[in-house]
N, C-alpha and C positions, 0 to 999 in steps of 0.2 A: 504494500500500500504506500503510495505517496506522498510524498506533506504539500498540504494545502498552503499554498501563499501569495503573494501577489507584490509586485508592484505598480507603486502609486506615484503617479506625477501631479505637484502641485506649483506651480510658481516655478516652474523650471527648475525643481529638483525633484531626486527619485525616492521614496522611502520602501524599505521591504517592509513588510507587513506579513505576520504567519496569520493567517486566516481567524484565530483567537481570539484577537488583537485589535478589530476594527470592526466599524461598523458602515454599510454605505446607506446615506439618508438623502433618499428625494425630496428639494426643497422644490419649491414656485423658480428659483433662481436657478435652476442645476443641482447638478449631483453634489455630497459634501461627503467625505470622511470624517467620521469618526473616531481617533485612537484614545486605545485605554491601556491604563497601566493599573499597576495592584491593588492602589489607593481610591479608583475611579475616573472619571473622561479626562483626559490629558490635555487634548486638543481636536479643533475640530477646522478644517481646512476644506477648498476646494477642489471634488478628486475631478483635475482633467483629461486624466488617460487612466486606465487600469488596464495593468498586464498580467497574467496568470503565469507562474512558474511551472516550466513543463516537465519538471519530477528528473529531469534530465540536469547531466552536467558534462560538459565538455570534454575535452582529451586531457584539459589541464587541473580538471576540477570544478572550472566553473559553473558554477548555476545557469542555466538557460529559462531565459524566459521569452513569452511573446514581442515581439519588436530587437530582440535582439540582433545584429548583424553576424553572422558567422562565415569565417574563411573556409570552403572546402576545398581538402588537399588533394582531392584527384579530378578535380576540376577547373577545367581551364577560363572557365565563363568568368570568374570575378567573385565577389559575396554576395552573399544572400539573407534573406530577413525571413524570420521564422516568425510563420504564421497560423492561428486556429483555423481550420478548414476540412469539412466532413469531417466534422466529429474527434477531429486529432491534430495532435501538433504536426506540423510539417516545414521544410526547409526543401521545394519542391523535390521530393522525395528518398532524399542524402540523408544516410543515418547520423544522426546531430552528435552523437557519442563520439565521433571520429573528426569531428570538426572540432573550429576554434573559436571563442566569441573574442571580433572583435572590435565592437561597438554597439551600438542599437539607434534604430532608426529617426530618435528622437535630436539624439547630441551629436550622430556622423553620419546623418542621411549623405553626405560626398561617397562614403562608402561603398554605393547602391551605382555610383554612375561608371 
């Protein structure tokens, strides 16, 4: 089983978030996160993007999540941005375990060209 988690872009930065951990509240204005800590609500911010962690982690260890950019090494196309799609993570169809993240589509969309 996988851990549930997600990140969160607010204000042009990313937070992780284990699923626990947050909450997401439909206002009249937009969506809004949530976070809670031991004590109770922490903070509560503007969620502009959420990405879902895809239980996966790269050649180096890393954590992959949705929007992330990854290098694949037997491919000569360039990176690619791993996306939710039928139902499953995908990196049009290159096993993500054997890739590399190296950015996400948010802070090196140059990446992608």
């Amino acid at each position: 089983m996988r851990e549930i988690k997600f990140r969160v872009w607010a204000d042009d930065m990313a937070f992780i978030c284990p699923s626990d951990s947050f909450s997401l509240v439909l206002h009249d204005t937009g969506p809004r996160i949530q976070m809670w800590c031991s004590d109770g609500l922490a903070d509560e911010f503007p969620a502009e993007i959420i990405e879902q962690y895809t239980g996966l982690k790269d050649k180096n260890g890393v954590e992959i999540y949705e929007g992330d950019i990854v290098d694949v090494p037997y491919n000569s196309l360039g990176a690619h941005h791993v996306e939710f799609k039928d139902g499953r993570f995908t990196c049009i169809g290159y096993d993500l375990r054997r890739c590399t993240v190296i950015g996400n589509i948010h802070e090196n969309p140059e990446l992608l060209k």
